[in-house]
C-alpha positions in Angstrom: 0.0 0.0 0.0 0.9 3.8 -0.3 2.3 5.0 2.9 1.4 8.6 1.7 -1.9 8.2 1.0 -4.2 10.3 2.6 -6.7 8.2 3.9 -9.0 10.0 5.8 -9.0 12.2 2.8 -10.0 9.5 0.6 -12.7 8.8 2.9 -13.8 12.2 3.1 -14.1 12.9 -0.6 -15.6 9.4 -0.9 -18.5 10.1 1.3 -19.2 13.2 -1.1 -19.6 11.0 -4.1 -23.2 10.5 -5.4 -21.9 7.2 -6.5 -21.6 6.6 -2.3 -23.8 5.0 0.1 -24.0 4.5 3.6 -27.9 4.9 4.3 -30.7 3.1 4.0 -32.5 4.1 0.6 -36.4 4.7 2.8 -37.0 0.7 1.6 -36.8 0.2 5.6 -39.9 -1.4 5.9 -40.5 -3.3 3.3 -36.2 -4.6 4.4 -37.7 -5.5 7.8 -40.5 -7.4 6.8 -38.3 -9.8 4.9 -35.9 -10.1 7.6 -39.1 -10.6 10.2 -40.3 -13.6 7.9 -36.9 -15.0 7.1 -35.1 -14.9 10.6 -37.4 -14.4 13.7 -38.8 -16.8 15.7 -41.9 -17.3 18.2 -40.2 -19.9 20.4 -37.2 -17.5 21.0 -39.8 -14.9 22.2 -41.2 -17.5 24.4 -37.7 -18.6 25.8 -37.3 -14.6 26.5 -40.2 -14.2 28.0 -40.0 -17.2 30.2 -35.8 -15.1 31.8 -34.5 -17.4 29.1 -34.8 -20.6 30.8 -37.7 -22.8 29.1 -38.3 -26.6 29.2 -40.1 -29.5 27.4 -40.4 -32.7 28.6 -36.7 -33.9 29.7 -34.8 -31.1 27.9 -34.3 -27.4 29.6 -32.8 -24.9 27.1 -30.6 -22.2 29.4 -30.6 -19.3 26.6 -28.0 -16.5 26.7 -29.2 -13.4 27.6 -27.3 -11.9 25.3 -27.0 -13.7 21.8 -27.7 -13.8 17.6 -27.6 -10.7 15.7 -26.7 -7.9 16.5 -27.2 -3.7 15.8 -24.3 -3.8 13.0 -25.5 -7.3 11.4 -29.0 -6.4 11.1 -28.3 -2.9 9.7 -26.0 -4.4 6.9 -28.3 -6.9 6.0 -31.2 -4.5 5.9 -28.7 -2.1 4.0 -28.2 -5.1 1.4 -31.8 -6.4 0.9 -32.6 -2.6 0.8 -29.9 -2.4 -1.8 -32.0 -5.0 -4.6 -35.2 -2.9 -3.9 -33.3 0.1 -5.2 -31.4 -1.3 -8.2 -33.9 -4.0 -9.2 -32.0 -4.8 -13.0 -28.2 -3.2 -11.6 -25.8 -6.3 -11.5 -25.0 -6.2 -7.5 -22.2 -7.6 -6.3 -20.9 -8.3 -2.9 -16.7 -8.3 -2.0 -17.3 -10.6 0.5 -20.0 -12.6 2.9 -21.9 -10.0 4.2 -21.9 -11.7 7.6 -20.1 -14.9 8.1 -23.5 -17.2 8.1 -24.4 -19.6 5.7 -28.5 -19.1 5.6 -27.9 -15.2 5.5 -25.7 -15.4 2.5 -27.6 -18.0 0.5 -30.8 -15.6 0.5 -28.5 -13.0 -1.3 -27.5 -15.4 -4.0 -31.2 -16.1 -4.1 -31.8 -12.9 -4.5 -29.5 -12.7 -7.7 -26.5 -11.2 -5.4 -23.0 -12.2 -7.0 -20.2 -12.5 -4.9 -16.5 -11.2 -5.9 -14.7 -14.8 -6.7 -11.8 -15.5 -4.9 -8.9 -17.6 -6.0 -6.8 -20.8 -4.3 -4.5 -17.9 -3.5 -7.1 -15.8 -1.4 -6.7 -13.0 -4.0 -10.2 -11.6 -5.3 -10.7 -11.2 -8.8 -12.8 -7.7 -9.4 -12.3 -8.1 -13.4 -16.3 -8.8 -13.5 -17.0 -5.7 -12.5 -18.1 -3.0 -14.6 -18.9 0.6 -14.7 -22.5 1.1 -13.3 -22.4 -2.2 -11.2 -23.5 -2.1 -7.8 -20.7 -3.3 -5.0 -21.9 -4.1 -1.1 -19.2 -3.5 0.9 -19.8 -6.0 3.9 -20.2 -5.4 7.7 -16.5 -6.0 8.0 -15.7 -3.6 5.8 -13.0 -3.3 3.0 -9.7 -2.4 3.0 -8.4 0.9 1.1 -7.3 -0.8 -2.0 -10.4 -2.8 -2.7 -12.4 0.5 -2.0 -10.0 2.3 -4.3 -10.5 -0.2 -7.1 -14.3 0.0 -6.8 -14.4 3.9 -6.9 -12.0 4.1 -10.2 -14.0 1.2 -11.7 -17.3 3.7 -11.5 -19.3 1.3 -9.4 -21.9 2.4 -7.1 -20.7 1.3 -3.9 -22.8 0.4 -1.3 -20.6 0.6 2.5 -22.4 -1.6 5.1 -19.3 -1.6 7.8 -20.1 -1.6 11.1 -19.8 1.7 12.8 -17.7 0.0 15.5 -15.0 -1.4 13.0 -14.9 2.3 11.4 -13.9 3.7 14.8 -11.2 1.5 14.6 -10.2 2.9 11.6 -10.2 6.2 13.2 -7.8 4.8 16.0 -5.6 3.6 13.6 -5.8 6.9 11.7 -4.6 8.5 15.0 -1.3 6.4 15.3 -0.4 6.9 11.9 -0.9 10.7 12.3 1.1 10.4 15.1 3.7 8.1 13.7 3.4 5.1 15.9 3.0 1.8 14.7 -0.6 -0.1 15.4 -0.3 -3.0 16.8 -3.8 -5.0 16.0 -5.5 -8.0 18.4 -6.8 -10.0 15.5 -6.2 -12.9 13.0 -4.1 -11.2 10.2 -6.3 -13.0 7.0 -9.7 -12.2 8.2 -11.6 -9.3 5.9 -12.0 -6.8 9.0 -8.2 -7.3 9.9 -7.2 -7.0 6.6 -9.5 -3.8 6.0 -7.4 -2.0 9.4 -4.6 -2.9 8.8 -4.5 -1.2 5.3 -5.3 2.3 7.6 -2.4 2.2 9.2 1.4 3.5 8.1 2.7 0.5 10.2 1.3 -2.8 11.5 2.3 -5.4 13.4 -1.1 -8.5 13.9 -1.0 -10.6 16.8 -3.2 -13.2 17.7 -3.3 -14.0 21.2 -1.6 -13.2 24.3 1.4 -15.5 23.9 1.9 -13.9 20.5 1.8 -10.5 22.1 4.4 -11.8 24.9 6.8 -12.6 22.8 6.7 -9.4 20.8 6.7 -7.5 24.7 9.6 -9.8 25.6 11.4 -8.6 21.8 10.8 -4.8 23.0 12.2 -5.3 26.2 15.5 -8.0 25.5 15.7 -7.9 22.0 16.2 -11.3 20.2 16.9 -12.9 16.6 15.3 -10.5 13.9 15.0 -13.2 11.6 13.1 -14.9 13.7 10.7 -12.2 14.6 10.2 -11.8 10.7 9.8 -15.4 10.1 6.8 -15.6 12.7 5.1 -12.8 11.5 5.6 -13.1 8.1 2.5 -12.9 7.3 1.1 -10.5 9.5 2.9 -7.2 9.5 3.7 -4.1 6.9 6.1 -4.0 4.3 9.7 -3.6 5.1 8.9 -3.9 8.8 11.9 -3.6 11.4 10.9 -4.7 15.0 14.3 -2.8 16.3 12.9 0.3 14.4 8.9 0.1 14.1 8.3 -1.1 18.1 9.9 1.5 19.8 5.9 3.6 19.5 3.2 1.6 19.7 -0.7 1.9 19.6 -3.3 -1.0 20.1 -6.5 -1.6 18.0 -8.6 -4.9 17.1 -10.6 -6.7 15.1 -14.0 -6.4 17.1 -14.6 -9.9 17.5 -12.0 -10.8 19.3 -12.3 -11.9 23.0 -12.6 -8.7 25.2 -10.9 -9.8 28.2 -7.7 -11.0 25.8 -7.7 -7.8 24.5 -7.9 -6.2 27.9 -4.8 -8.2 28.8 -2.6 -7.4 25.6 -3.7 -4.1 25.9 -2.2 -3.1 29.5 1.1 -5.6 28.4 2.2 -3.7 26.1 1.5 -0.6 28.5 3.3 -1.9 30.9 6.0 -2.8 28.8 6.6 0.3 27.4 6.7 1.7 30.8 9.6 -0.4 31.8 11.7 0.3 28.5 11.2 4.1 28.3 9.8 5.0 32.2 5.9 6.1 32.9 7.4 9.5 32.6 7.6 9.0 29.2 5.0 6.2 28.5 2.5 9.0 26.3 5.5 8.7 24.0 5.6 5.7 23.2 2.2 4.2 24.0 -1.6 5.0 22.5 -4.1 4.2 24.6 -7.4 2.5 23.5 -10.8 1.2 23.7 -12.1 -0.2 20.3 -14.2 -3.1 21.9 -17.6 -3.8 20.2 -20.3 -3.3 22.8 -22.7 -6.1 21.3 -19.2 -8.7 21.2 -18.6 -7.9 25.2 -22.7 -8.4 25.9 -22.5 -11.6 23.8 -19.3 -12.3 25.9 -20.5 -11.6 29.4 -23.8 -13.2 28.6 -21.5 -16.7 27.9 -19.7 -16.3 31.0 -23.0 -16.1 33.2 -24.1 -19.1 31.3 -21.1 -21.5 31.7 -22.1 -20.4 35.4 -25.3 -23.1 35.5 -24.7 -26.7 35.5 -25.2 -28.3 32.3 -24.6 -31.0 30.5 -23.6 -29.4 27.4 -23.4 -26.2 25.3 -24.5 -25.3 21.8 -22.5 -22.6 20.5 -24.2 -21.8 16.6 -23.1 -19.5 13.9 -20.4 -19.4 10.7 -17.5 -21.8 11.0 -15.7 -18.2 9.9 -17.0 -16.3 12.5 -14.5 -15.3 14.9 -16.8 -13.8 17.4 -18.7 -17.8 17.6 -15.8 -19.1 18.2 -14.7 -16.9 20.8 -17.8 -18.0 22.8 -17.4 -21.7 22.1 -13.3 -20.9 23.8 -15.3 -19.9 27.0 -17.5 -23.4 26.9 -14.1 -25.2 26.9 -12.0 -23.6 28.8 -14.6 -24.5 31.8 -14.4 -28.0 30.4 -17.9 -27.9 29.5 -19.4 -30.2 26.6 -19.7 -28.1 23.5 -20.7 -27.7 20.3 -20.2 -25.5 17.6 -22.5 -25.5 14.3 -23.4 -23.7 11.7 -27.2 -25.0 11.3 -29.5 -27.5 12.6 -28.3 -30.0 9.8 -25.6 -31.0 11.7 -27.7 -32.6 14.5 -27.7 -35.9 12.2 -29.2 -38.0 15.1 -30.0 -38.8 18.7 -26.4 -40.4 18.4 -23.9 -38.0 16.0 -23.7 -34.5 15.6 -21.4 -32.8 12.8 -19.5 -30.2 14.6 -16.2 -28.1 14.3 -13.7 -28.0 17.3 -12.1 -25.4 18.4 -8.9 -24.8 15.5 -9.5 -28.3 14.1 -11.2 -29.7 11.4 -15.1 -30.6 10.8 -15.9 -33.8 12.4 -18.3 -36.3 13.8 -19.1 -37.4 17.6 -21.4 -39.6 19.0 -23.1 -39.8 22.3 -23.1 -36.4 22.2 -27.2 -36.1 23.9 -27.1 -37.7 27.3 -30.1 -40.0 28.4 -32.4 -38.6 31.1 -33.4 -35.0 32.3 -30.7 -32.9 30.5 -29.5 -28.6 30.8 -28.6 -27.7 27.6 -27.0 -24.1 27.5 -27.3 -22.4 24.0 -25.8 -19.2 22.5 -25.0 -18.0 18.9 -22.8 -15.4 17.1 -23.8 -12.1 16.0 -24.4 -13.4 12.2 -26.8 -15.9 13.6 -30.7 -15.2 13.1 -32.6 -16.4 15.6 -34.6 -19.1 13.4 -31.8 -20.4 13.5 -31.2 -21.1 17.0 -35.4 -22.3 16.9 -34.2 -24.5 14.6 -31.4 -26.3 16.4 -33.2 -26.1 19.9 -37.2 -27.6 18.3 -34.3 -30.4 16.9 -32.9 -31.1 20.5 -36.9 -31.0 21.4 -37.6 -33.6 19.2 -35.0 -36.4 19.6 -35.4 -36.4 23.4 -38.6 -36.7 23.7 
């Protein structure tokens, strides 16, 4: 990417394009309606309205007070279903899922929705696109090149990102202004990392708090540069030197990620910069933050009160790509609970097997996954999870017990 591109200027002029959207287009009603018909559900209501703890026959459902979609999913799936109201014969296209869940995304190809292909490499091919089309830019947003592309292609571009990842982008426009390096909580090939990351001058992706450790323990004892490099190969700038680009720092991250790790790598690297260049001189070297989506932490805290009942297992459902799912499932496990994660209710395949995707591993089978007798069954989903399909997965639990 170009270092010297004014970004916020791009941004700025972009938003005064007529070719530009960020609104609705007034189509709100007739957007809800769909989305009422397609994804709510009556037994959800019920399971609300009975403090989120509801029971048939041998089965209790413990619901998370805090689950499914939320404020920045629903608004960019309104946005895109409002989108094929307003350009009913426009060729729409979509750079990416528009939220990472399957059911969502197949109602947009239904709806004649063409998503940018993507090659073995992970490279996306915008040669299909022509002057005129119409482009969804997802709730993760898109990083500056893609939205480059699209502007000097003449599309009309339709932005759907999630406030809360754009204030990100603003933090990260605040260390580059200020020449520090942004140091992003995140996985470095997911779309809303990627977008960040192509905000700031210099970046440097970690993934969790051992990864952020050993970049700590770099700033503070040095160590093999090669090394360094070779680790984060993947996930840092062009050209970047860890004795150079580490001695300012500012944290960011993708939004999905789990708050309290975040919390943690957070005061780290505060503290670390503390001890290299003394708290007289920490504002120097160190950017403060708080960049944590509100509806992630709900969904969060709303897991952790959960795993607090006794049950016998936990059904974590949403996008095998959604980071903020699998978050919650990391909470199931790591109070050795029984759980779960699936996309839809086609992977209950019997009393016996369920088709489910551990944590970092492959999708697999297991069997004897529904005990016998009165059973607790907790039950959360991500943010791109509607909530018919949680009814779904909870009337099939229903049914095979009793």
């Amino acid at each position: 990417m170009d270092n010297t591109l004014d970004t916020q200027a791009m941004r700025r002029a972009l938003h005064k394009s007529p070719n530009y959207f960020r609104q609705g287009f007034g189509h709100g009603e007739e957007a809800e309606s769909t989305m009422r018909s397609q994804y709510h559900s009556n037994l959800i209501q019920t399971i609300r309205d009975h403090n989120y703890v509801y029971s048939e026959g041998d089965v209790t459902i413990y619901l998370a007070k805090s689950f499914g979609f939320c404020w920045g999913v629903e608004r960019a799936v309104a946005m895109a279903y409002e989108t094929r109201t307003q350009f009913p014969k426009e060729r729409i296209w979509i750079t990416n899922e528009i939220i990472h869940n399957p059911s969502v995304n197949a109602k947009l190809k239904e709806m004649e929705v063409q998503f940018i292909p993507v090659d073995s490499s992970g490279t996306k091919d915008f040669s299909g696109v022509a002057q005129g089309d119409v482009v969804i830019l997802p709730a993760f947003g898109a990083s500056v090149q893609e939205t480059q592309l699209l502007d000097s292609l003449g599309s009309k571009i339709v932005d759907t990102t999630c406030p809360w990842v754009s204030k990100v982008w603003n933090r990260v426009e605040k260390h580059k202004k200020a020449d520090f390096t942004s140091i992003v909580h995140g996985k470095y090939n997911h779309e809303e990392t990627i977008a960040t990351s192509s905000y700031a001058k210099r970046y440097l992706v970690v993934l969790n708090i051992q990864e952020a450790e050993y970049v700590a323990n770099y700033i503070l004892n040095g160590g093999s540069r090669q090394e360094f490099l070779g680790k984060f190969s993947k996930a840092t700038s062009p050209d970047f030197d860890p004795d150079l680009d580490l001695e300012r720092i500012g944290v960011a991250n993708q939004t999905t990620m789990l708050k309290g790790e975040t919390e943690a790598i957070g005061k780290l690297f505060e503290k670390t910069m503390m001890q290299k260049y003394g708290v007289e001189n920490l504002n120097q070297h160190f950017l403060a933050f708080n960049t944590i989506c509100d509806a992630t932490q709900e969904r969060q805290d709303a897991m952790f009160e959960i795993v607090e009942e006794e049950l016998d297992l936990m059904i974590v459902i949403g996008g095998y790509n959604s980071s903020n799912t699998t978050h919650l499932q990391e909470i199931a496990i790591e109070r050795n609970l029984s759980s779960y994660h699936i996309d839809d209710v086609h992977r209950i395949l019997s009393a016996e097997v369920i088709e489910h995707k551990p944590l970092g591993k492959a999708i697999t089978q297991s069997s004897n996954w529904l005990p016998s007798g009165k059973i607790k069954v907790g039950v959360t989903s991500g943010a791109s999870t509607p909530d018919r399909v949680v009814e779904d997965v909870i009337n099939r639990i229903f049914a095979l017990k009793n």
